[in-house]
C-alpha angles and dihedrals in degrees: 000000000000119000118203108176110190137173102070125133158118110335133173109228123271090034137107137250132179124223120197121198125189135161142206098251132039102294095188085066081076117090089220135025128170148126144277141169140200131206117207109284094013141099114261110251136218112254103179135330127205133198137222089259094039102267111158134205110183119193103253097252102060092036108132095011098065127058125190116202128156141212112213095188089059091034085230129144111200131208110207102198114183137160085031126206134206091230083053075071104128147111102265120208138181134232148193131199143210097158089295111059124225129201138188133213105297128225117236127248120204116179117189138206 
């Protein structure tokens, strides 16, 4: 499968921002999609997960400000970003996962002061 994340861009903190996520084949065969993001000279992080059956699990700094949610008619995973931070700045990339996960090319995040 290929991955293309877009959506991200330039926000101001404390804005929002939407991140949109598809494939070229059919994501919600995966047993696990999500999302997760790198800054330069660190590990990338993980940002959600989410299960076959929905069941989430959120990094603990972005817990209660991001919201994953998916549309299986359009085969698109979203990102809902909101109260941004400028610590939130990263390429931020998606992800599916059979037992061996797989990632496209991410779409870079930059919030401002």
């Amino acid at each position: 499968v290929q991955l293309q994340a877009s959506g991200g861009g330039l926000v101001q903190a404390g804005g929002s921002l939407e991140l949109s996520c598809t494939g070229s084949t059919d994501i919600f065969s995966f047993n696990v999609m999500g999302w997760s993001r790198q800054t330069p000279g660190k590990e990338r992080e993980l940002v959600v997960a989410i299960g076959r059956r929905g069941s989430t699990n959120y990094g603990d700094s972005v817990e209660g400000r991001f919201t994953v949610s998916r549309d299986a008619a359009k085969n698109t995973m979203y990102l809902q970003m909101n109260d941004l931070k400028i610590e939130d700045t990263a390429v931020y990339y998606c992800f599916v996962s059979d037992g061996v996960m797989r990632s496209g090319q991410g779409t870079l995040v930059t919030v401002s002061s």
